[in-house]
N, C-alpha and C positions, 0 to 999 in steps of 0.2 A: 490310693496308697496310704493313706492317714489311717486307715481298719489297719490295715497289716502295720504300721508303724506301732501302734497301740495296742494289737496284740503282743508284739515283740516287746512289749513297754513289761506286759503285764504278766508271761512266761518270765520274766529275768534272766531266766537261763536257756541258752541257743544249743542242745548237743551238738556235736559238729562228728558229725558221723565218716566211715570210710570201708563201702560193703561192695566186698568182690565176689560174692554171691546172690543172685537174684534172693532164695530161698530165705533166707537172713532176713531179709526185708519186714516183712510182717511179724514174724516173733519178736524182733527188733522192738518195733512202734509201739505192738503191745506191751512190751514191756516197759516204754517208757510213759504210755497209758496209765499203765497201771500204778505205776509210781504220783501220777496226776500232772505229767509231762504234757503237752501239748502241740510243742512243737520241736521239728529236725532238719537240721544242715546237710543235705549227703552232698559229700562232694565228689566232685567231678575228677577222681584221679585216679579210675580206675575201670577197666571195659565194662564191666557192669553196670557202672552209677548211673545211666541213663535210663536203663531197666527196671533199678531199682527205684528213682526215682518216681515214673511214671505207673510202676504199681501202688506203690504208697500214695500218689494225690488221688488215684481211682478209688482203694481201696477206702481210705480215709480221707474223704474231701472236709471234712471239718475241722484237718491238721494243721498245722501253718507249717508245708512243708518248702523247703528252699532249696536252692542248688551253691553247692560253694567250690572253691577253687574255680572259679568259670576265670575264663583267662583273655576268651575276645569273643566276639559277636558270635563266631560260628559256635561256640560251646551254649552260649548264652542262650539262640535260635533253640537250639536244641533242648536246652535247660526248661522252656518258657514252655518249646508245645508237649514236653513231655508234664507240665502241667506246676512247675515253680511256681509260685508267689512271691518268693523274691530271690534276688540273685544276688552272691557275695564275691569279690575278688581279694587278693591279697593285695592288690596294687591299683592302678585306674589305667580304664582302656576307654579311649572318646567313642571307637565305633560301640562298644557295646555300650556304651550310658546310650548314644546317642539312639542303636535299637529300644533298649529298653524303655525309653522314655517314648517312645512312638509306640510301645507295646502297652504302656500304663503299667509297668513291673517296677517295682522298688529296688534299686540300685545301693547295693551298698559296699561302697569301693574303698581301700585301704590305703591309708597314710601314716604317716610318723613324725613326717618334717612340717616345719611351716610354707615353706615352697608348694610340698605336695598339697596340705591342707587348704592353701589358696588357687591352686589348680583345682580342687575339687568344688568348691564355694562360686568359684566361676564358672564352671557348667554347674552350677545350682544345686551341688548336692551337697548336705551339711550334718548326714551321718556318713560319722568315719570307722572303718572298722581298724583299730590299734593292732598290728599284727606284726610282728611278735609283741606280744606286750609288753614280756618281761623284760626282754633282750634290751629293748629300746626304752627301761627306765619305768614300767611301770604306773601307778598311779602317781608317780610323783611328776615324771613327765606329760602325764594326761592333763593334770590341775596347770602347771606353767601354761600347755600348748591354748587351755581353755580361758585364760587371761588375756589376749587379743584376740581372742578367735569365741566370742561369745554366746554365737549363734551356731555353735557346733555341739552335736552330742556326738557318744563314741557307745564303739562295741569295741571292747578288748576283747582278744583272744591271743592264743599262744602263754603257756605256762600258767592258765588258769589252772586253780584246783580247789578244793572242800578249805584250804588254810589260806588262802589270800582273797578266796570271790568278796567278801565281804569289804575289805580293804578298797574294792573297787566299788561295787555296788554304793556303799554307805554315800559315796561323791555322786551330785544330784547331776553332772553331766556324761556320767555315764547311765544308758536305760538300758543296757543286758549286757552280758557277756559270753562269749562263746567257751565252749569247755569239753575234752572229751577223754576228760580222766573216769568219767561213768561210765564212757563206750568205748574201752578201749577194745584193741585190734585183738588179741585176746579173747576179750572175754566172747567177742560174737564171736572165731572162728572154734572156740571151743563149744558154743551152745549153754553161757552159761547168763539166760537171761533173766533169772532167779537174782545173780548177783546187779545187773546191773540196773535193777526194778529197786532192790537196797540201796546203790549208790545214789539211783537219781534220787529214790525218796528222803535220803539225809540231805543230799545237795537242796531239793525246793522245802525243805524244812528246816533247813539254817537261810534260806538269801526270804523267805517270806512271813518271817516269824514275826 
């Protein structure tokens, strides 16, 4: 889990994808390819994402491809053998940490509060994904929550975009951020992945400069 941790270290940025079309899938990737992207979040909120999922880690096993919205173990099961690397929730579920962790998959569960943050540090996991980030204060509440809680890094997500990633990023206890103002719903179901090869490559040209 420490490769995949270190990957995610070193993308900065997580797209966090949402593809109700198998088709989509591959123009997708390549286009965040080609922007110098590496890796994608698809998440689990839609009949397709399992699909899409498990084409993209065939088609691109050198991608760091994840599953997100996974919600309990049965999504999780399914997230892993369709071929995840790691798995994201908005919130923490013991059955799936506890599969995951018998799978050797990286668990990355979401908190806000400090209750939640020490439920998660007790089953041993100490990235947090911030979610909604903005909703719940932001990087101003990221720096307070990282003052007792020292041994915690975060993944923000929710109301990332191109004007505030930095704001997060710049704080050493955060090592990515999720974002998917590059991919929006839009732009794939229009086919417009010219645009979103431009977004990504102003987004990893301003967080790696």
């Amino acid at each position: 889990m420490e490769g995949i941790v270190n990957a995610i270290k070193k993308e900065m940025i997580i797209p966090v994808i949402k593809l109700d079309r198998i088709e989509d899938t591959i123009p997708l990737l390549d286009a965040l390819r080609k922007a110098g992207g590496n890796a994608a979040e698809i998440t689990f909120r839609t009949k397709a994402a399992e699909s899409c999922l498990k084409l993209a880690a065939e088609t691109y096993p050198d991608m760091l491809i994840g599953a997100g919205t996974v919600l309990n173990a049965s999504q999780a099961e399914r997230a892993v053998k369709a071929g995840a690397k790691f798995v994201v929730s908005p919130g923490y579920d013991a059955e799936t940490s506890r599969y995951l962790k018998e799978k050797g998959i990286l668990y990355i569960a979401g908190a806000v509060t400090p209750t939640e943050i020490m439920t998660l540090l007790n089953d041993g996991l100490n990235i947090v994904k911030f979610f909604p980030a903005e909703n719940y204060g932001g990087i101003k509440t990221i720096k307070s929550l990282s003052m007792p809680f020292t041994d915690v890094v975060f993944i923000p997500t929710g109301g990332i975009s191109a004007n505030n990633i930095m704001d997060y990023l710049s704080f050493d206890k955060v090592i990515a951020a999720g974002g998917s103002w590059m991919v929006k719903d839009n732009l794939i179901k229009e086919g417009r992945f010219d645009e979103i090869t431009r977004l990504m490559t102003e987004a990893l040209t301003l967080v790696r400069k």
